[in-house]
ZAPA-481437 format. One record per residue (C-alpha): residue number from 0; residue in three letters; x, y, z. Coordinates in Angstrom, 1 decimal, decimal comma. Layout:
BEGIN
+------+------+--------+--------+--------+
| resi | resn |      u |      v |      w |
+------+------+--------+--------+--------+
|  NUM |  ala |      X |      Y |      Z |
...
+------+------+--------+--------+--------+
# end
This chain:
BEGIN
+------+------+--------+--------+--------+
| resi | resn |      u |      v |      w |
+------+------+--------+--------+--------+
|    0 |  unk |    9,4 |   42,5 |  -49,3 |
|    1 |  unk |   12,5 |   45,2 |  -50,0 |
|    2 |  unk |   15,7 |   43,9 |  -48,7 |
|    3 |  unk |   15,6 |   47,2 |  -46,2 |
|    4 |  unk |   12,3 |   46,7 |  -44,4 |
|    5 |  unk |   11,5 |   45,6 |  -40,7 |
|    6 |  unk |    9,5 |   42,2 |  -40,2 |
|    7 |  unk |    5,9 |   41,6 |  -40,9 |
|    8 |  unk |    4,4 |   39,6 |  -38,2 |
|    9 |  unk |    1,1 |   38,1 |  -39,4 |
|   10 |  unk |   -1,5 |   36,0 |  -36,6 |
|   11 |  unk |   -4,1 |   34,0 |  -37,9 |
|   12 |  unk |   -7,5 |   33,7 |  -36,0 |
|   13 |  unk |  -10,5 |   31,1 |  -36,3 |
|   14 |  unk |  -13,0 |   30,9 |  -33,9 |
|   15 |  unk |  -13,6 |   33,3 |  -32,0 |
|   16 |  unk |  -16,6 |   31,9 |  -29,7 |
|   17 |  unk |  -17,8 |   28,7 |  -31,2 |
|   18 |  unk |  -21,4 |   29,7 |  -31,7 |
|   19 |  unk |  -23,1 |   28,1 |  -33,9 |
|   20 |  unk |  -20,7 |   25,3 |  -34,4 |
|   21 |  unk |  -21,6 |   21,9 |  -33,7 |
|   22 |  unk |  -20,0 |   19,4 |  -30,9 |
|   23 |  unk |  -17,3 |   20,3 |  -29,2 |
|   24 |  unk |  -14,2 |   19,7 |  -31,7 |
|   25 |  unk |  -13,2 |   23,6 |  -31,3 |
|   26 |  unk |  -11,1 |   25,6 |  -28,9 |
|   27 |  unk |  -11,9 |   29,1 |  -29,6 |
|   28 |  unk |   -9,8 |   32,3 |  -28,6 |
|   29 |  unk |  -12,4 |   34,0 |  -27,2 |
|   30 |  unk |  -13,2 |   38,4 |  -27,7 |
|   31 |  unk |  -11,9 |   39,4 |  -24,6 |
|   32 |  unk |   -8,3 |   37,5 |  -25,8 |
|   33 |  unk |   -8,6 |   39,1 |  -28,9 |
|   34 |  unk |   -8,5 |   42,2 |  -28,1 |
|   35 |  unk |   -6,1 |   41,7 |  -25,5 |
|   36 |  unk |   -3,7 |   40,6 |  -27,9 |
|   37 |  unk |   -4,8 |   43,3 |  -30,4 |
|   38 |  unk |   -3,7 |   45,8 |  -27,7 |
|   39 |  unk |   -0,8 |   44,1 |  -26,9 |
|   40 |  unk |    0,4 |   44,6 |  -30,7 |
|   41 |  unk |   -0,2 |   47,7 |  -31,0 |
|   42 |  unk |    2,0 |   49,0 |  -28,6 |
|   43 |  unk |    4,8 |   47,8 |  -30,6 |
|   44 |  unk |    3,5 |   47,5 |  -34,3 |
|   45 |  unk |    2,4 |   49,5 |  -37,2 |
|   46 |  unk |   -0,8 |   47,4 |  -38,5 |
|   47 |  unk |   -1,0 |   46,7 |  -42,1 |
|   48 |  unk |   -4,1 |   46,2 |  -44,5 |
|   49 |  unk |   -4,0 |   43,7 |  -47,6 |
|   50 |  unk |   -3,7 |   47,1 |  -49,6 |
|   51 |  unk |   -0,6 |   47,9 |  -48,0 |
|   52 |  unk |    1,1 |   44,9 |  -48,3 |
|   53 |  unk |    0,3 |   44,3 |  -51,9 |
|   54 |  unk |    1,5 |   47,4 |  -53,1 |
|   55 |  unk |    4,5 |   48,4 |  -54,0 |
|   56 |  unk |    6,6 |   49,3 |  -50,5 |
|   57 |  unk |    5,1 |   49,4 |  -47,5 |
|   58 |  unk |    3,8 |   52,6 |  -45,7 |
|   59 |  unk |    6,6 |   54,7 |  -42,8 |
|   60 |  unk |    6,5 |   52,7 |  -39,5 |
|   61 |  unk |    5,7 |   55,5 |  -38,3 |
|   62 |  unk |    7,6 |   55,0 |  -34,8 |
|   63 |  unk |    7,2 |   50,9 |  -34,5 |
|   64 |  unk |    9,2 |   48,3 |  -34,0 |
|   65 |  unk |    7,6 |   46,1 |  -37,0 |
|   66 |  unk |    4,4 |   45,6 |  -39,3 |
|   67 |  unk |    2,0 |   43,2 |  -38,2 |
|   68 |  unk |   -1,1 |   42,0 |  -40,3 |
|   69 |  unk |   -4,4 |   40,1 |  -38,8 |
|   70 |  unk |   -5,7 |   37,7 |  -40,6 |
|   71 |  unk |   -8,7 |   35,5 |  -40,4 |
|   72 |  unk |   -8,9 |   32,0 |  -42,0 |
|   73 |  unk |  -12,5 |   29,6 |  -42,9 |
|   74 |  unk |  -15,0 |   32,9 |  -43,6 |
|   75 |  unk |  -16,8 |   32,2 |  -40,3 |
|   76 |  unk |  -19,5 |   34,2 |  -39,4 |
|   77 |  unk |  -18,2 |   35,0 |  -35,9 |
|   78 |  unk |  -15,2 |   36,7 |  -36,8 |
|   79 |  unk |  -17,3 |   39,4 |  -38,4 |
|   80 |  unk |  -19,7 |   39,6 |  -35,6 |
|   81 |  unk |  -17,0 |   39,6 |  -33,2 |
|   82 |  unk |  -13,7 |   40,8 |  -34,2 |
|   83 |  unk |  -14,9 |   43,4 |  -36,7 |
|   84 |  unk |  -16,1 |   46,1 |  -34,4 |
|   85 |  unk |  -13,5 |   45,3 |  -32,6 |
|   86 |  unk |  -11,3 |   46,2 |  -35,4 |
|   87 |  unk |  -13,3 |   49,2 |  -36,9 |
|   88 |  unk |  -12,9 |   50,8 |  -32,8 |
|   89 |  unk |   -9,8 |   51,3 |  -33,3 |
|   90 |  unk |   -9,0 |   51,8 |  -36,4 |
|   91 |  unk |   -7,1 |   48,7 |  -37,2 |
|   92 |  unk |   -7,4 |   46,6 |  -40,8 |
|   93 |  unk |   -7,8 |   43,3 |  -41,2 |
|   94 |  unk |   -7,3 |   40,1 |  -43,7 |
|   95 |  unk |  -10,6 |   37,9 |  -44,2 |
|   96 |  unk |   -9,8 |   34,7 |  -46,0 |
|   97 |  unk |  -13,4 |   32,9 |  -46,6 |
|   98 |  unk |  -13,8 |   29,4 |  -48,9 |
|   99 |  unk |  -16,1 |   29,6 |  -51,8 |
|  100 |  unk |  -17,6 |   26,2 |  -51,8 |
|  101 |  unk |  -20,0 |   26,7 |  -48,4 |
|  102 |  unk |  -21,1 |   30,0 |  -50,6 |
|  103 |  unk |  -21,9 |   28,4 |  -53,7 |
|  104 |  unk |  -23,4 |   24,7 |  -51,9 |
|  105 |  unk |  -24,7 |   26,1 |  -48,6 |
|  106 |  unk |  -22,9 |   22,9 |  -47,3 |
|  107 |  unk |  -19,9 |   22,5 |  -44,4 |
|  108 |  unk |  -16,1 |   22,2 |  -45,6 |
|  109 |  unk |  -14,6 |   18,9 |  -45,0 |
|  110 |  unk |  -12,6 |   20,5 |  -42,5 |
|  111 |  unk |  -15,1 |   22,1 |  -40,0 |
|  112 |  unk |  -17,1 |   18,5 |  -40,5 |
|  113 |  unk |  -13,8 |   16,6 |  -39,0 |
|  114 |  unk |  -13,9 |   19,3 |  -36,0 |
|  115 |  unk |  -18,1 |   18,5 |  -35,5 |
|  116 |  unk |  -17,0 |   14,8 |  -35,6 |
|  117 |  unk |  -14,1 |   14,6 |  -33,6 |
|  118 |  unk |  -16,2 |   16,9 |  -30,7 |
|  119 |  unk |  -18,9 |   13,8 |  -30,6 |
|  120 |  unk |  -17,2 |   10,9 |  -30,4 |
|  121 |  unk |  -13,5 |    9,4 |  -30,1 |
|  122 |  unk |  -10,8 |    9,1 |  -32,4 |
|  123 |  unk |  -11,0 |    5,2 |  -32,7 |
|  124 |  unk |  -15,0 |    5,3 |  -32,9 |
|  125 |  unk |  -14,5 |    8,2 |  -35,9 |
|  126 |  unk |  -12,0 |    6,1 |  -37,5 |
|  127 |  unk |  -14,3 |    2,6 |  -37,6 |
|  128 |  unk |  -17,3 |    5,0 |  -39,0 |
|  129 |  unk |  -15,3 |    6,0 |  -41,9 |
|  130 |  unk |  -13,3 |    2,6 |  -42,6 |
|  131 |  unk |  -17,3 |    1,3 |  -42,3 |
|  132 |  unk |  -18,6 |    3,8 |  -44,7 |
|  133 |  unk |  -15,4 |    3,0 |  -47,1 |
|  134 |  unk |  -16,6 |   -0,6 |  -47,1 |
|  135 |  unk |  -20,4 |    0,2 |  -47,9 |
|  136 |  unk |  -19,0 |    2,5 |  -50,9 |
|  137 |  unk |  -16,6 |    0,4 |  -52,1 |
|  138 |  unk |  -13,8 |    3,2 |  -51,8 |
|  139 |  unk |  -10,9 |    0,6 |  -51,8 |
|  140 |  unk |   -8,3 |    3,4 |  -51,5 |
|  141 |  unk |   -9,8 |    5,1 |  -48,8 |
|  142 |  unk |  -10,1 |    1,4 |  -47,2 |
|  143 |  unk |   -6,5 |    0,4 |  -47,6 |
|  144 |  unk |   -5,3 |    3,8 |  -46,3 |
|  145 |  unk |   -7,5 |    3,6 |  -43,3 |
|  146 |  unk |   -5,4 |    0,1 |  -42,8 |
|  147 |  unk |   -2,3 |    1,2 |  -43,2 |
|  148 |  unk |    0,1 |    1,7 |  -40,2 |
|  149 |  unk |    2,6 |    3,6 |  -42,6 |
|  150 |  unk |    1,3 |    6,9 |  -43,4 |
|  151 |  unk |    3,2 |   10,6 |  -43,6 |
|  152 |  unk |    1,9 |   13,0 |  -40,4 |
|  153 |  unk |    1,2 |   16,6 |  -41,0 |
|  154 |  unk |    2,9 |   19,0 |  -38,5 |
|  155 |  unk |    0,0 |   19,8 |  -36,0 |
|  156 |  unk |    2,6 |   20,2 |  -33,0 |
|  157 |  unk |    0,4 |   20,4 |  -30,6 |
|  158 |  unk |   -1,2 |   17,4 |  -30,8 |
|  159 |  unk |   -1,2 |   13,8 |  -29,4 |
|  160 |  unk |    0,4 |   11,4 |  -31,9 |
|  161 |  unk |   -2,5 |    9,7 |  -32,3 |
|  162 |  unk |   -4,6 |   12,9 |  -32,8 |
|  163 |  unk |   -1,8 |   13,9 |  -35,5 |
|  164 |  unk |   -1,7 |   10,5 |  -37,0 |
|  165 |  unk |   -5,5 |   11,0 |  -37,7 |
|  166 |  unk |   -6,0 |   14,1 |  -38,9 |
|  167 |  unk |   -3,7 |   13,6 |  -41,2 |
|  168 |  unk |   -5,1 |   10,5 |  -42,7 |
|  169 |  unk |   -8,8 |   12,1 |  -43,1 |
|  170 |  unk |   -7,5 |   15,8 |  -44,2 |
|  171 |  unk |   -4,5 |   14,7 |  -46,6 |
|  172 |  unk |   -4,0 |   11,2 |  -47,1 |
|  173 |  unk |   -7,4 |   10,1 |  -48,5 |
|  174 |  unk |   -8,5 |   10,5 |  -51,8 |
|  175 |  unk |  -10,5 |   14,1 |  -51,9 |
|  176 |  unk |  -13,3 |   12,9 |  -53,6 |
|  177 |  unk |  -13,8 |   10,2 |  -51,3 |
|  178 |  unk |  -12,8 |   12,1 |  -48,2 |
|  179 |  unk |  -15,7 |   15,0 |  -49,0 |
|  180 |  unk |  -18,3 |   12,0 |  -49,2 |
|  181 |  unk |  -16,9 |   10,1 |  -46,4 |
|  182 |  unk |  -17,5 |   13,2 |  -44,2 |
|  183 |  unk |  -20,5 |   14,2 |  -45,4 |
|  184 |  unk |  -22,6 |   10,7 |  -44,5 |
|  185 |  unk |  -20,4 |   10,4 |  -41,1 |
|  186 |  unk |  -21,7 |   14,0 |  -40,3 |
|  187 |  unk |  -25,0 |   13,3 |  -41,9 |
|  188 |  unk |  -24,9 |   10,2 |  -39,1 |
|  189 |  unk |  -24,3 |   12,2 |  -36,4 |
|  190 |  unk |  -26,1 |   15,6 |  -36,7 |
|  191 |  unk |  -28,0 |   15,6 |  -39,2 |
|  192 |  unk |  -28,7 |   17,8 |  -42,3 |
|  193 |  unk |  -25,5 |   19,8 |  -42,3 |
|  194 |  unk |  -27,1 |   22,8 |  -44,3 |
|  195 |  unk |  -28,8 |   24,8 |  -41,4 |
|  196 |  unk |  -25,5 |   24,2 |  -39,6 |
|  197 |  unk |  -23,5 |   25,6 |  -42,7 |
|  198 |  unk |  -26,0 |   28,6 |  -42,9 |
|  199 |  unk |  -25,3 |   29,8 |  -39,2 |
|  200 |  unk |  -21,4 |   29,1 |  -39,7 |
|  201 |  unk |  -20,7 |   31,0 |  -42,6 |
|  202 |  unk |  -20,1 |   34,3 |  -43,7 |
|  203 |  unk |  -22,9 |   35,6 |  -46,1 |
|  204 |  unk |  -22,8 |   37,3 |  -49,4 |
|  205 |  unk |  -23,6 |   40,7 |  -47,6 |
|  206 |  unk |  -20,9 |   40,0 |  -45,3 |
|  207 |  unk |  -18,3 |   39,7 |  -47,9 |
|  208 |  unk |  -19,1 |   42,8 |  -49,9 |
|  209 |  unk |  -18,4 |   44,7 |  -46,8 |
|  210 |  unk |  -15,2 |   43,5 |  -46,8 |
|  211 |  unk |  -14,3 |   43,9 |  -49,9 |
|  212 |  unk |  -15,3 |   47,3 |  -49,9 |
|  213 |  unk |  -13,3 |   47,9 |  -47,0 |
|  214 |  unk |  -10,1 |   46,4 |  -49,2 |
|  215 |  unk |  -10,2 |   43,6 |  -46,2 |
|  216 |  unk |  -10,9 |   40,4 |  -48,9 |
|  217 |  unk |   -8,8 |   37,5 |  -49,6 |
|  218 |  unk |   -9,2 |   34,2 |  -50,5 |
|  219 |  unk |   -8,6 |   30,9 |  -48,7 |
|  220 |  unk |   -9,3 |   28,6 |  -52,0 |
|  221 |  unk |  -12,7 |   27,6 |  -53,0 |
|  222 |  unk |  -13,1 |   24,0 |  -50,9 |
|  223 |  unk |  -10,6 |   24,4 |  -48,4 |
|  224 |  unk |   -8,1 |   21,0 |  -49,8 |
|  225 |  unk |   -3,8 |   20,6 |  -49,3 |
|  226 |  unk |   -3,2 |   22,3 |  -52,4 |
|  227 |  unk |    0,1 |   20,3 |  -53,2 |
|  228 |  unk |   -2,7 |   16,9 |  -53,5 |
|  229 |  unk |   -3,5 |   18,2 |  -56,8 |
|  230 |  unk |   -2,3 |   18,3 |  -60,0 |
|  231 |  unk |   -0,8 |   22,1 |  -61,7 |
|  232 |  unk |   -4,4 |   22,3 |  -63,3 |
|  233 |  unk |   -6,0 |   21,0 |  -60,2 |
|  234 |  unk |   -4,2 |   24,1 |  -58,2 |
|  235 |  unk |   -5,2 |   26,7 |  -60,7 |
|  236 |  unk |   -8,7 |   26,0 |  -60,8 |
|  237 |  unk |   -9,0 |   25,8 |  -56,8 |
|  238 |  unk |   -7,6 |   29,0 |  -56,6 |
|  239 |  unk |   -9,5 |   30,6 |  -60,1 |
|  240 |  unk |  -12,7 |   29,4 |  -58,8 |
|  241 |  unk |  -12,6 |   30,9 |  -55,3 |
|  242 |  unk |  -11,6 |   34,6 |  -57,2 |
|  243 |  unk |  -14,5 |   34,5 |  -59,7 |
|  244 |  unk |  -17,2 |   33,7 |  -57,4 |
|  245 |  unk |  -15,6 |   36,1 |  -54,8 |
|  246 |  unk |  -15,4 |   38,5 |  -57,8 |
|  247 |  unk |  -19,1 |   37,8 |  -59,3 |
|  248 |  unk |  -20,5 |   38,3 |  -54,9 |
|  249 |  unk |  -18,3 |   41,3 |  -54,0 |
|  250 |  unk |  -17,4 |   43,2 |  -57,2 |
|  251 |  unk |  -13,6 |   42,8 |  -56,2 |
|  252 |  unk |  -11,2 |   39,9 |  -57,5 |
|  253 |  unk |   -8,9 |   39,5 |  -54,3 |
|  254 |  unk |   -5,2 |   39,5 |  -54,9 |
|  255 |  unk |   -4,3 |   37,5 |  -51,5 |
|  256 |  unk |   -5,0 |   34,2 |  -50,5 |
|  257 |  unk |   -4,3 |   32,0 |  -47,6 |
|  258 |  unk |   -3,5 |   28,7 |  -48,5 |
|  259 |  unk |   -5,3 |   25,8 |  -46,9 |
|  260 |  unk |   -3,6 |   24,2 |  -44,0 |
|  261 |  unk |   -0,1 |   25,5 |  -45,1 |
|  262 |  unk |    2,0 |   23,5 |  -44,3 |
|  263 |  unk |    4,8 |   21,4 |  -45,5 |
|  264 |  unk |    1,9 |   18,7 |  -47,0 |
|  265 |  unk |   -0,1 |   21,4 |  -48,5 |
|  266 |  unk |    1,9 |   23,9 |  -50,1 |
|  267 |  unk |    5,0 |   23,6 |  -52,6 |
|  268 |  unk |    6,7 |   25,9 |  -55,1 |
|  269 |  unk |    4,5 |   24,7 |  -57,6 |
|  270 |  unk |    1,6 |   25,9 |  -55,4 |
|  271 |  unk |    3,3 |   29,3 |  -54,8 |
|  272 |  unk |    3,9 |   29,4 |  -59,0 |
|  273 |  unk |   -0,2 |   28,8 |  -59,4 |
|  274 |  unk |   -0,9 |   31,6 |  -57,1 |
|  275 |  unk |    1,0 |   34,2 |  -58,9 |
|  276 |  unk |   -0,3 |   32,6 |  -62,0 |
|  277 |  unk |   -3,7 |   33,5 |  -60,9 |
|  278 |  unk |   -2,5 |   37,0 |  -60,3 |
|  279 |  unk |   -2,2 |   37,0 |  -56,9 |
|  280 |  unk |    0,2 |   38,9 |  -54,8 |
|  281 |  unk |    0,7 |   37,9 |  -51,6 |
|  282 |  unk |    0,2 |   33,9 |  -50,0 |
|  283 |  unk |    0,6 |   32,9 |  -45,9 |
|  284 |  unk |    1,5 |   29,7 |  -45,4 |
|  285 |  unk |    1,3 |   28,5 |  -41,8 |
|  286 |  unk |    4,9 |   28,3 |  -40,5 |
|  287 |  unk |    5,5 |   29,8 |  -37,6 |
|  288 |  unk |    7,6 |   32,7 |  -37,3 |
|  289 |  unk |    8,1 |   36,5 |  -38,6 |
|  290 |  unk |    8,9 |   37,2 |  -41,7 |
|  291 |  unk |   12,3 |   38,5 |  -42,7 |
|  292 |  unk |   13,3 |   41,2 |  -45,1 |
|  293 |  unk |   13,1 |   39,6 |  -48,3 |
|  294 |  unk |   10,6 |   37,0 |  -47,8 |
|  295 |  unk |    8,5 |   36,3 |  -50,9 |
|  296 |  unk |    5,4 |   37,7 |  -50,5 |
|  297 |  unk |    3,5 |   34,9 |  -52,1 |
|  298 |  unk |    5,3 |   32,4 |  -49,4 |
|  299 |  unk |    4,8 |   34,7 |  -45,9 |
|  300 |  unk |    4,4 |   32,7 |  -42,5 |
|  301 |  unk |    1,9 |   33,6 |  -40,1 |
|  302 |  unk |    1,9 |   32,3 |  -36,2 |
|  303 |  unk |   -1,3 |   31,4 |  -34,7 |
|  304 |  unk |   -3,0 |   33,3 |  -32,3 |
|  305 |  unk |   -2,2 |   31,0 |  -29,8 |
|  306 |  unk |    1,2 |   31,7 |  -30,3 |
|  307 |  unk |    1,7 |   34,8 |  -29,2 |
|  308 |  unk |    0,9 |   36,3 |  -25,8 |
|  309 |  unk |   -2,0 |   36,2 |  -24,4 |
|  310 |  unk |   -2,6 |   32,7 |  -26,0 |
|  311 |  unk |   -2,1 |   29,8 |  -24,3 |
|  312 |  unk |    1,6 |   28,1 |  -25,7 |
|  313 |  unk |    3,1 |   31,2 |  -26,4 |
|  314 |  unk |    6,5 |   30,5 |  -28,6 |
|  315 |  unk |    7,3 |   34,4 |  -29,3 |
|  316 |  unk |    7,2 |   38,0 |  -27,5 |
|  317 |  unk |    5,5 |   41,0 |  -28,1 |
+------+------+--------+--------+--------+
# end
């Protein structure tokens, strides 16, 4: 951003209603919320598109206080059933951020299985099924992490230590390989074949074209993993994959992308240095706040929707 210009506030939605989605692991914002809070933004805020922001300079406020952007993480089907007429009623853009991998497998991301998991059962109970299913694959590192009493905690402030301490063991500290097989028998366990599951979830092929046409497309990485786990080549190729197979379904390479997790455990200026690599032009990370004048745009924070009124913990005004 140009030294000159007002903030961009960015919020970042998920699930909207929880259709679809199995257990109950999920704490969704609900339509009427959304466009509440829509509402409430727009009495003070000039919305932006991905267009917009990746140009050049931004478009005249126009007599706002600030830019704000909407932007929607995981490619879930809901958010286009729900908060897209929302959006196109009045006239306001938006940022969809979909993972490649359910796309190309018709399978659930590792992430959305943890939610499914953690909805069915306790913490403890989840914890013994996958330091059980370690043992029966022989993942020793998975095993020894499992066992260990010393591990690093993502930020995910608003939950319980011991909620914190495991999520970030299954989303960051195992090995990914063995994590994505882990979660895949453990949800197999418990549900089932995840496939028709995936199928309702996800945003389809048709889905994305629309918003590509609509210059609404970014990308939130191709299989949804803490970017700063992998190695440089590792990065690139989680981020090229996700922009060809979003290119080769929609006709459009996106030039945005929202970076998995985002935090201080998943992202890193070697992350931010891959992403402009790739070509792309603008990156949200999740730290919560506005961003400043002069903010990269590859490294712009975002709150969550929560955040902000009329979410439940609200840290900021509107």
């Amino acid at each position: 951003m140009n030294p000159g210009e007002p903030e961009i506030l960015v919020v970042t939605y998920h699930f909207l209603s929880g259709r679809g989605f199995p257990g109950g692991g999920i704490h969704p914002f609900g339509a009427e919320r959304f466009r509440e809070q829509v509402e409430l933004l727009g009495r003070t805020s000039r919305f932006l598109s991905l267009e917009d922001l990746e140009g050049p300079s931004l478009p005249g406020l126009g007599g706002s206080a600030r830019y704000a952007l909407l932007a929607f993480d995981d490619g879930l089907s809901e958010q286009f059933e729900i908060a897209w007429p929302i959006l196109e009623g009045m006239g306001i853009p938006g940022a969809f951020f979909p993972c490649t991998s359910p796309l190309q497998t018709g399978r659930l991301l590792h992430v959305h299985r943890l939610h499914a998991l953690r909805g069915a059962m306790d913490d403890r109970d989840l914890l013994a099924l996958f330091l059980d299913l370690a043992g029966s694959l022989g993942f020793e590192e998975s095993i020894r992490a499992i066992e260990s009493r010393k591990l690093p905690e993502a930020p995910y402030p608003y939950d319980a230590p011991e909620a914190r301490a495991l999520k970030s063991l299954l989303n960051y500290t195992l090995p990914l390989a063995e994590r994505e097989t882990l979660s895949a028998l453990a949800f197999n366990r418990v549900y089932g074949d995840e496939a028709p599951w995936a199928e309702r979830l996800y945003m389809t092929s048709e889905v994305i074209r629309e918003l590509a046409r609509n210059g609404c497309l970014g990308t939130h990485t191709h299989a949804h993993r803490p970017l700063s786990r992998l190695d440089r080549e590792g990065i690139r190729q989680e981020i090229r994959e996700s922009l060809d197979i979003l290119e080769k379904t929609s006709g459009v390479r996106p030039r945005a992308v929202s970076y998995p997790y985002g935090n201080s455990l998943s992202v890193s200026p070697e992350v931010f240095e891959a992403a402009a690599d790739c070509g792309l032009r603008c990156g949200f990370t999740t730290e919560r706040r506005a961003n400043l004048p002069g903010t990269d745009r590859l490294q712009l924070a975002r709150f969550d929707a929560e955040d902000l009124p009329p979410g439940k913990r609200p840290i900021a005004c509107l």
